[in-house]
C-alpha positions as CSV (number, residue, x, y, z in Angstrom):
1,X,-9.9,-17.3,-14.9
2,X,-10.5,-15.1,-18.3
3,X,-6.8,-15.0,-20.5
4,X,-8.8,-13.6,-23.0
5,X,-7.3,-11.2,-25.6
6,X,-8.0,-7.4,-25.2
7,X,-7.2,-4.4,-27.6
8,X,-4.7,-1.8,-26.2
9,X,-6.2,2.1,-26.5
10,X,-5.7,4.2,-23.7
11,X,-3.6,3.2,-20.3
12,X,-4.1,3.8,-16.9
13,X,-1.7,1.4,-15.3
14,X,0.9,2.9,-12.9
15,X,4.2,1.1,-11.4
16,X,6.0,2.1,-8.8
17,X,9.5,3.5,-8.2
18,X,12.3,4.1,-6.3
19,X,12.8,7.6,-4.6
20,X,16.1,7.3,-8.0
21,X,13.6,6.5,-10.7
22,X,14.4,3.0,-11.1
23,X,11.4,0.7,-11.1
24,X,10.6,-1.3,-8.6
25,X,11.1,-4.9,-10.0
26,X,11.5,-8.4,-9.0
27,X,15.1,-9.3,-10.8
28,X,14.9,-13.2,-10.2
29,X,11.6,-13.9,-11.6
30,X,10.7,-16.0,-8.8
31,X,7.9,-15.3,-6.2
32,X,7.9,-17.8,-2.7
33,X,5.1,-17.6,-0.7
34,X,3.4,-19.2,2.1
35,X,0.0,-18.4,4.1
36,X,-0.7,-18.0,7.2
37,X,-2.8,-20.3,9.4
38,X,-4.9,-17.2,10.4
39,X,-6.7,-17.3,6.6
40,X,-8.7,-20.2,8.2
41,X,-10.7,-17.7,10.2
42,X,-12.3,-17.4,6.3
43,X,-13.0,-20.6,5.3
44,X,-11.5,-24.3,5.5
45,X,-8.2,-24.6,4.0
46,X,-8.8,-26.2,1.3
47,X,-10.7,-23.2,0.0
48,X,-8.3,-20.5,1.4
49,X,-5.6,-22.7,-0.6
50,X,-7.9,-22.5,-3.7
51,X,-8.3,-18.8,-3.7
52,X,-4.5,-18.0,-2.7
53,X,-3.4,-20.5,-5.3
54,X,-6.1,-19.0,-8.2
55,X,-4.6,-15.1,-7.1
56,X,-1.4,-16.0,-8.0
57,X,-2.4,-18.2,-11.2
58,X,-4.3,-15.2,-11.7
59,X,-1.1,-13.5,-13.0
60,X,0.9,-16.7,-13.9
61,X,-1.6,-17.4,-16.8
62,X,-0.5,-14.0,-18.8
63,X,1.2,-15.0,-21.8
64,X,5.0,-14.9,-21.9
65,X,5.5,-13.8,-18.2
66,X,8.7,-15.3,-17.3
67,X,7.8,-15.6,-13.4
68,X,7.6,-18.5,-11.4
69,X,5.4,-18.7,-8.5
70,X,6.2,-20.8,-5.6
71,X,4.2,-22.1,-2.9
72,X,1.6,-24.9,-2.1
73,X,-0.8,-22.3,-0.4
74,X,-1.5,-24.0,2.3
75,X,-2.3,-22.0,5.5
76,X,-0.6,-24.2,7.7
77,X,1.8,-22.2,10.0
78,X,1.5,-18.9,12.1
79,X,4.2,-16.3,10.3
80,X,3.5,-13.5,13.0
81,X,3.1,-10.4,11.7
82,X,5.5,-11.4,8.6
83,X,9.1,-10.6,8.5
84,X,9.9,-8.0,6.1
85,X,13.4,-8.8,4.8
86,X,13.2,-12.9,4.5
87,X,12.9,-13.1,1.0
88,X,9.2,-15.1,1.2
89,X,5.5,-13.5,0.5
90,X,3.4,-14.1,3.4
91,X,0.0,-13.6,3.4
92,X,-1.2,-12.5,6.9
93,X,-4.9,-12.1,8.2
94,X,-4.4,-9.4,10.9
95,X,-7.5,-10.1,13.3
96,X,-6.7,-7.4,16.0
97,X,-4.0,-4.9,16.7
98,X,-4.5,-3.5,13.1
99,X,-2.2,-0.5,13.3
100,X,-2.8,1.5,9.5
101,X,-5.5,3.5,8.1
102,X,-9.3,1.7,9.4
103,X,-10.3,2.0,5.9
104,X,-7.3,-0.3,4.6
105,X,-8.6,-3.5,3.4
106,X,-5.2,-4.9,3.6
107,X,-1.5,-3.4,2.7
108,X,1.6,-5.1,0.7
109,X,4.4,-4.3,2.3
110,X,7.3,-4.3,-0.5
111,X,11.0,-4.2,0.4
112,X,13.6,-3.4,-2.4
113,X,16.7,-2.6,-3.1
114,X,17.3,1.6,-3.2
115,X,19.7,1.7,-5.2
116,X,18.4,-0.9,-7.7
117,X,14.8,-1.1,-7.2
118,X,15.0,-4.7,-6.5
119,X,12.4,-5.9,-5.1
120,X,14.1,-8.6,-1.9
121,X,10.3,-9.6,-0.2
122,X,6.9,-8.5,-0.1
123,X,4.1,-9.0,2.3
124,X,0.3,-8.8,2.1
125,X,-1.4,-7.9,5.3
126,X,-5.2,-7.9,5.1
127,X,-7.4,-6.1,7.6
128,X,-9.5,-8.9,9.4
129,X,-10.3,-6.7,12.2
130,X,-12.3,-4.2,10.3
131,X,-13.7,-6.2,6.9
132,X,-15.1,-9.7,6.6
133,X,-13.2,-11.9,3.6
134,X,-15.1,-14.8,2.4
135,X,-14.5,-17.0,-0.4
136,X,-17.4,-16.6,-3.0
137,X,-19.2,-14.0,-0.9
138,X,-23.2,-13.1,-2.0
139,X,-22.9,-9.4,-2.0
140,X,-23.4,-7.5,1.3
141,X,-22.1,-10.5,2.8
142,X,-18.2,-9.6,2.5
143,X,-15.2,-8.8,0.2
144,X,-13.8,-11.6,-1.8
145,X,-10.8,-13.4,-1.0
146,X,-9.4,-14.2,-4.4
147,X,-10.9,-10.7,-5.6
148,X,-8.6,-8.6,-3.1
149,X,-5.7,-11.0,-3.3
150,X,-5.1,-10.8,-6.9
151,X,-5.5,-6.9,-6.8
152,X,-2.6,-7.6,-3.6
153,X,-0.6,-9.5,-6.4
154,X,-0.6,-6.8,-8.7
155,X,1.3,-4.5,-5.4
156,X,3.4,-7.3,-5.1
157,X,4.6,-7.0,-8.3
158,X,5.3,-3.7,-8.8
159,X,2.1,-2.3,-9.9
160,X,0.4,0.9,-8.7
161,X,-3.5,2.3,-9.1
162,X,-5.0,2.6,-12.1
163,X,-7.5,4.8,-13.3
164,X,-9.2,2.3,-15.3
165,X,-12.4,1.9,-13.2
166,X,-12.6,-1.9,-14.7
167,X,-8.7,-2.7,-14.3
168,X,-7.9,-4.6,-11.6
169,X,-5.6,-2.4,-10.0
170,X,-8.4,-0.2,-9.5
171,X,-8.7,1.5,-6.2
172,X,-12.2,0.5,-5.4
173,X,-14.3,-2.1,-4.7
174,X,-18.3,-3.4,-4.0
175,X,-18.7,-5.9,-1.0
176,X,-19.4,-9.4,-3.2
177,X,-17.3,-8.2,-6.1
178,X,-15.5,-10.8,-8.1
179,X,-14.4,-8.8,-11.6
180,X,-10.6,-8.4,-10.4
181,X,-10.2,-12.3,-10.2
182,X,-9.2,-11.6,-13.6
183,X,-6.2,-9.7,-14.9
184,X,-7.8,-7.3,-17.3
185,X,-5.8,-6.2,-20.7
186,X,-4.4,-2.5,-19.0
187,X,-3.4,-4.5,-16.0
188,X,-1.6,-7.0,-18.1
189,X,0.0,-4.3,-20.2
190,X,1.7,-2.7,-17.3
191,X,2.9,-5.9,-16.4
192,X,4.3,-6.3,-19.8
193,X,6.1,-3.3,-20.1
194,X,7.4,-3.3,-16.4
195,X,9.2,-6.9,-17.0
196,X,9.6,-6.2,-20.5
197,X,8.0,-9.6,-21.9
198,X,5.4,-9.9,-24.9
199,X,2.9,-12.4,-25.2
200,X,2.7,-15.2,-27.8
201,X,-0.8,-15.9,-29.8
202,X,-2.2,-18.8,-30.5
203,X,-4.2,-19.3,-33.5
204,X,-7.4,-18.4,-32.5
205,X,-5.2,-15.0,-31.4
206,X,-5.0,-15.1,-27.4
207,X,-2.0,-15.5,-25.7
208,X,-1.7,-18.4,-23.5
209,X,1.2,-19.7,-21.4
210,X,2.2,-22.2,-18.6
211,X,2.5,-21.9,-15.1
212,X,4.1,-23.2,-12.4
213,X,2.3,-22.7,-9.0
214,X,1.7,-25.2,-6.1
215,X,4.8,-26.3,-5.3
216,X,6.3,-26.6,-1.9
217,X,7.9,-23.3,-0.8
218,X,11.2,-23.0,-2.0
219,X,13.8,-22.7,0.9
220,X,15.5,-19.8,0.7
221,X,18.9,-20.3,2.8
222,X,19.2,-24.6,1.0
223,X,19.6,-26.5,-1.9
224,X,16.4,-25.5,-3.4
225,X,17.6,-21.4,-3.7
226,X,21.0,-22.6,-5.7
227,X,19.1,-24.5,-8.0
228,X,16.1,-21.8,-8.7
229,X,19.1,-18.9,-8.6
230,X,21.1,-20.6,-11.7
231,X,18.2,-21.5,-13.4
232,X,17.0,-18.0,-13.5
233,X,20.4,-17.1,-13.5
234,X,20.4,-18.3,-16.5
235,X,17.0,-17.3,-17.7
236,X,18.1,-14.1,-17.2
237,X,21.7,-13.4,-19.0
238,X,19.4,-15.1,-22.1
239,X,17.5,-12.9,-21.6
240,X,20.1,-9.6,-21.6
241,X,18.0,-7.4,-20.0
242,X,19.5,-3.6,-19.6
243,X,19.4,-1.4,-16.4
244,X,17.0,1.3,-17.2
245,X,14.2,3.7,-15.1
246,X,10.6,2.7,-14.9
247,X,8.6,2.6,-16.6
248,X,11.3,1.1,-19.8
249,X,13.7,-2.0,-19.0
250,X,14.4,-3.9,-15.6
251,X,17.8,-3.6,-14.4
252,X,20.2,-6.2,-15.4
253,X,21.1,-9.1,-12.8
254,X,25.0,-9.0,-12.7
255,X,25.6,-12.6,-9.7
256,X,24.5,-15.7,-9.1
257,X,23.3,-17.0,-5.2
258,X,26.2,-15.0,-3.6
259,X,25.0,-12.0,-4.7
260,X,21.4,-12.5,-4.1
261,X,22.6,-13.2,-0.7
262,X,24.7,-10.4,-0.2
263,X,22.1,-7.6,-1.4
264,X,19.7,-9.1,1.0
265,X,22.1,-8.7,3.3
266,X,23.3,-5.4,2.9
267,X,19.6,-4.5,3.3
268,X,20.3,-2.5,6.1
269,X,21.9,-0.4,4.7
270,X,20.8,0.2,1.1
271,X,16.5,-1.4,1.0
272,X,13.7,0.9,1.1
273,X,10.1,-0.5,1.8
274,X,7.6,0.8,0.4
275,X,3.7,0.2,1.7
276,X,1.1,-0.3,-1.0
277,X,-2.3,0.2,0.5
278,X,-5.2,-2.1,-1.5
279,X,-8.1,-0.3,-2.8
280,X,-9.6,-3.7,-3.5
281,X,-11.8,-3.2,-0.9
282,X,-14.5,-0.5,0.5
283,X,-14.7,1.2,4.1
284,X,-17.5,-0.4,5.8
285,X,-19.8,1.5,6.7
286,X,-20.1,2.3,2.7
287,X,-21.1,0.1,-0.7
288,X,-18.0,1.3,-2.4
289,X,-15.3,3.6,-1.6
290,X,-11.4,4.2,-2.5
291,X,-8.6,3.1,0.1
292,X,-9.3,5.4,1.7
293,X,-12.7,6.9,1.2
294,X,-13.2,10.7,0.4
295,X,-13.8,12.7,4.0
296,X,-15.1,16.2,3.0
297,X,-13.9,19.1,5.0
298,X,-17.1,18.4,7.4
299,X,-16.4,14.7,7.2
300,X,-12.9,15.2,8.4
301,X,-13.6,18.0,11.5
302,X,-16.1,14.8,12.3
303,X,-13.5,12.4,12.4
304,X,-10.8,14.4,14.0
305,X,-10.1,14.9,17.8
306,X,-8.0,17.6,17.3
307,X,-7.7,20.4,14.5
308,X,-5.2,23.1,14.7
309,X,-3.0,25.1,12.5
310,X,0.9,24.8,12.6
311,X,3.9,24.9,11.7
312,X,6.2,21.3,10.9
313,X,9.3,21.6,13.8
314,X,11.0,18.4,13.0
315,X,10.7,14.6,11.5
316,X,11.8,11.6,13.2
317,X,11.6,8.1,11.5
318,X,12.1,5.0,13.7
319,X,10.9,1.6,13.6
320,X,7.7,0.3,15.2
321,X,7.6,-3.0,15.4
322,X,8.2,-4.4,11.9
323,X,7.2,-0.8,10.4
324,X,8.9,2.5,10.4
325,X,6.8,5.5,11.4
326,X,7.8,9.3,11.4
327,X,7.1,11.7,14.1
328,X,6.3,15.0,12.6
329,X,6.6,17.2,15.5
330,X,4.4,20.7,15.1
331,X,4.6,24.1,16.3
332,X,0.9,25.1,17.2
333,X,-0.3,28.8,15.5
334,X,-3.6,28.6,16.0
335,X,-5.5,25.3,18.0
336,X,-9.3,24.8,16.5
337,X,-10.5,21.6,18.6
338,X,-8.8,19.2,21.0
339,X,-6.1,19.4,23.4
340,X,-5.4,23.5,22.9
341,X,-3.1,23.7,26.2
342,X,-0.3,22.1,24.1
343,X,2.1,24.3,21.9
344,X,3.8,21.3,20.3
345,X,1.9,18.2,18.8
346,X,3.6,15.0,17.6
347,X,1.8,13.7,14.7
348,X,2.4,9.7,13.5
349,X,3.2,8.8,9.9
350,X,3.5,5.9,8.2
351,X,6.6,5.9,6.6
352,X,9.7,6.9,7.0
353,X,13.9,6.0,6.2
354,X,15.6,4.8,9.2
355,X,19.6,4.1,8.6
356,X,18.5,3.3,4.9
357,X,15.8,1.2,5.5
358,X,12.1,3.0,4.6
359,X,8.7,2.9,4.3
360,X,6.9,4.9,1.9
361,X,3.5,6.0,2.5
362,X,0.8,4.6,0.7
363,X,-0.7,8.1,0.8
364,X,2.2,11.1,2.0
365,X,1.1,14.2,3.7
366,X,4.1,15.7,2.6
367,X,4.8,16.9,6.0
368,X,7.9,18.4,5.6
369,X,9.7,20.6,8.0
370,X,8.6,24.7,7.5
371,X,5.2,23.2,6.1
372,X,2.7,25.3,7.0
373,X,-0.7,23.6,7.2
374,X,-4.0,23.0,9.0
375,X,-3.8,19.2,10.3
376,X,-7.2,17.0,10.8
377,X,-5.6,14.4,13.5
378,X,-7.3,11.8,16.3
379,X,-5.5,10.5,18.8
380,X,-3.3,7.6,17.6
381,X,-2.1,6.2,21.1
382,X,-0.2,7.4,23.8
383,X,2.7,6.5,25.2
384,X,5.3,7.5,28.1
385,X,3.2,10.9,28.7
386,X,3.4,11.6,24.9
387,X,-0.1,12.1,23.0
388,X,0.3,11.0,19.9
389,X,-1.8,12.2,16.6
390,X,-2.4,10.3,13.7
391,X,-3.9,12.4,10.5
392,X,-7.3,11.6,9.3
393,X,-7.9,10.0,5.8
394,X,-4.1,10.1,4.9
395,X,-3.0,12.9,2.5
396,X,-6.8,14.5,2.5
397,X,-6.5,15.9,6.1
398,X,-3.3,17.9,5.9
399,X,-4.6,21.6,4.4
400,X,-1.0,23.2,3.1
401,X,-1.6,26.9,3.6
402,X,-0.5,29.8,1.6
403,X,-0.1,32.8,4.1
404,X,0.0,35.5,1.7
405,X,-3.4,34.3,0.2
406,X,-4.6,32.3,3.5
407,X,-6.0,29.7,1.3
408,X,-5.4,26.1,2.0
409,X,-5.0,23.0,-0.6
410,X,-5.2,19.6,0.1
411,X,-4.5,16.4,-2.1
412,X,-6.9,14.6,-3.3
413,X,-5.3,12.5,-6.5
414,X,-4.5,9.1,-4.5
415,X,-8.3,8.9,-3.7
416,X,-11.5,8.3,-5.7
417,X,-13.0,12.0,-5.1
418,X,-17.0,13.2,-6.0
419,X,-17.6,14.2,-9.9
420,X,-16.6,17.7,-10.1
421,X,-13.7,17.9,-7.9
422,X,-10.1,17.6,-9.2
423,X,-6.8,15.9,-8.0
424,X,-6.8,19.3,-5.0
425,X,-9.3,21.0,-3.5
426,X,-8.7,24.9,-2.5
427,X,-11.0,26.6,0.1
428,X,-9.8,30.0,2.6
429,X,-8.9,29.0,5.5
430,X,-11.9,31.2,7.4
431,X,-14.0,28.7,5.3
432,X,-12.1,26.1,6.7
433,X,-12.3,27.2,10.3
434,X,-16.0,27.6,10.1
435,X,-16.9,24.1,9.0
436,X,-14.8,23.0,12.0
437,X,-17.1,25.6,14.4
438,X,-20.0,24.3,13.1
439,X,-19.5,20.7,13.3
440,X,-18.5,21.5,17.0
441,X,-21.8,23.0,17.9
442,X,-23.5,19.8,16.0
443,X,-21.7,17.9,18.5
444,X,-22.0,20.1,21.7
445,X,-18.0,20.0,22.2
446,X,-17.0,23.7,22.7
447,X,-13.7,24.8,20.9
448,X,-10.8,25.2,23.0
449,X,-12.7,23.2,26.0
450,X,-9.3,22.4,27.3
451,X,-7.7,25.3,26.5
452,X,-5.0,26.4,29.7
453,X,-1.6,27.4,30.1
454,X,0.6,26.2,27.2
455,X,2.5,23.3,27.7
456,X,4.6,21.4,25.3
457,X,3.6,17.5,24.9
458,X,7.1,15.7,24.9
């Protein structure tokens, strides 16, 4: 993989933070992981262990990075649907029962500390029910393994989108593409300046490092944790690093093993996860397109069984499964398309806090109670009489409304959007009604075709 050396000008990196400023950081320096037998859907695993191994090495070659990557990468043991609070990277291949976004190529799920930012474990899920991974794919064959996992990495770590369209935390994604194997100079740089570590020239002037990846996983309840925590304990008090907000200094470790132990155990209480959706790869019915591609308002009344306008009641986080979701209840003003008999709808987030633990969003609709808004939902699932709604395209299909002006905004920065549009996109909300009108008469479903006595849907 390229190392070379690349001049700094303008950056475009991003990291992420917690909901207190402080950056979302991995304190020990020390990544464990293990792959899932499902990867050999791809390829044999000698090849799937290849491409895992070069992601990570990916990363582990930039100069002066003090991490230590763990983990032989061999996909040799079913891990579920990966436990989010073990301490140890997984890397899944969900082949059915994919329950985000369709147009996610794959999430990391990262669980850290609240308080701290700490980041305790962090999960990549990748979406083998809707895309097709190969390793050195021809193009409009598939998405590349190593390509998407090294853009993963980068979640992993702490990284966000950038608006470089050549970095490799960029949000998009050609089927064949191999450019992100490498970790190109703005990527590195917010790296740099997240962990707070320069890189060392050599004499023909690029950096270059060592790296430690291939070993068996380390196990994180034995012998091998004590070791690898006093080494880095140690690592790190040279070090001296000072507590700080992203996007300056890491906070400070303060314990050895116990307190590793004891924050992970205390996660109950005190970790938020946060869910960082890939753009590393496109939806498929498209040659490119962001995480989730750009719906225009005709796109969207396309997609959506049900359109209304409302009012948010109430917000109820709980876990499902080993997620937590929100269900944003709605008081309906005005119904457009769907299930019109109801006066309440229940609309499913991703996301959520439940008795300190969270999710955030990789893309929030900002759904908060008094919102007034026009909501693009399907039907999610339903369950125990409840019809559940799930909003299209993430962010893009909640219009907030302003009911002195009755125009409606949406937000449209977490996406790649057509030249000429900005990070929102304003239209009236008659506008709005009549793109959903006509795109009902394009598809001979009359408006209101259940319409009946109002009922509530709880």
């Amino acid at each position: 993989m390229s190392t070379a050396c690349a001049p700094l000008g303008a950056h475009a990196y991003t990291l992420r933070s917690a909901d207190n400023g402080a950056a979302v950081h991995w304190e020990d320096m020390s990544v464990s992981f293990r792959v899932d037998q499902s990867l050999t859907a791809i390829g044999q695993p000698t090849t799937i262990r290849n491409a895992v191994l070069s992601g990570f090495r990916n990363w582990g070659s930039i100069a002066g990075n003090p991490f230590v990557f763990s983990g032989d990468g061999v996909p040799y043991q079913s891990l579920g649907s990966g436990d989010p609070t073990d301490g140890v990277s997984d890397v899944i291949l969900v082949q059915s029962g994919w329950q985000f976004e369709p147009a996610y190529g794959a999430m990391t799920l990262v669980t850290y500390d609240a308080s701290s930012g700490t980041i305790v474990d962090a999960d990549i899920l990748m979406n083998g029910q809707g895309y097709r991974y190969l390793v050195d794919p021809t193009p409009e064959q598939g998405w590349d393994l190593e390509n998407v996992l090294t853009h993963e990495i980068g979640h992993l770590l702490g990284l966000g989108h950038a608006e470089d369209t050549e970095a490799t935390m960029y949000a998009t994604s050609e089927r064949g593409e191999t450019k992100k194997r490498s970790v190109e100079s703005d990527d590195q740089l917010g790296f740099r300046v997240l962990y707070a570590f320069a890189g060392e020239e050599t004499a023909s002037g690029c950096s270059a490092t060592k790296l430690e990846v291939g070993a068996r996983p380390v196990d994180m309840t034995g012998t091998t944790l004590a070791v690898a925590v006093g080494l880095l304990l140690a690592l790190l008090l040279g070090l001296r690093r000072r507590v700080r907000t992203a996007p300056q200094a890491v906070h400070s470790r303060t314990g050895g093993e116990g307190s590793v132990r004891a924050a992970r155990g205390r996660h109950v209480s005190r970790l938020l996860v946060i869910a960082l959706s890939t753009a590393a790869v496109a939806a498929p019915t498209g040659a490119g397109a962001a995480v989730v591609a750009y719906r225009s308002t005709s796109d969207l009344a396309s997609e959506a069984t049900d359109v209304f306008r409302g009012t948010v009641r109430s917000r109820r986080s709980r876990w499902d499964g080993r997620v937590i979701v929100t269900d944003v209840v709605v008081d309906v003003v005005d119904c457009w398309k769907g299930d019109c008999a109801a006066r309440t709808r229940t609309v499913r987030e991703l996301g959520g806090e439940v008795d300190g633990v969270g999710m955030l969003a990789p893309e929030p609709t900002a759904l908060t109670v008094g919102t007034d808004a026009v909501l693009f939902a399907r039907l999610s699932r339903a369950r125990s009489g409840r019809r559940l709604l799930e909003i299209v395209g993430g962010a893009q299909g909640v219009f907030r409304l302003d009911p002195a002006t009755e125009i409606a905004t949406r937000e449209l920065s977490a996406i790649e959007v057509p030249t000429g549009l900005g990070p929102t996109e304003r239209v009236s909300l008659r506008r709005l009604r009549n793109v959903v009108e006509e795109n009902a008469r394009r598809q001979a479903v009359p408006l209101d075709a259940q319409a009946g006595s109002p009922r509530g849907d709880r």
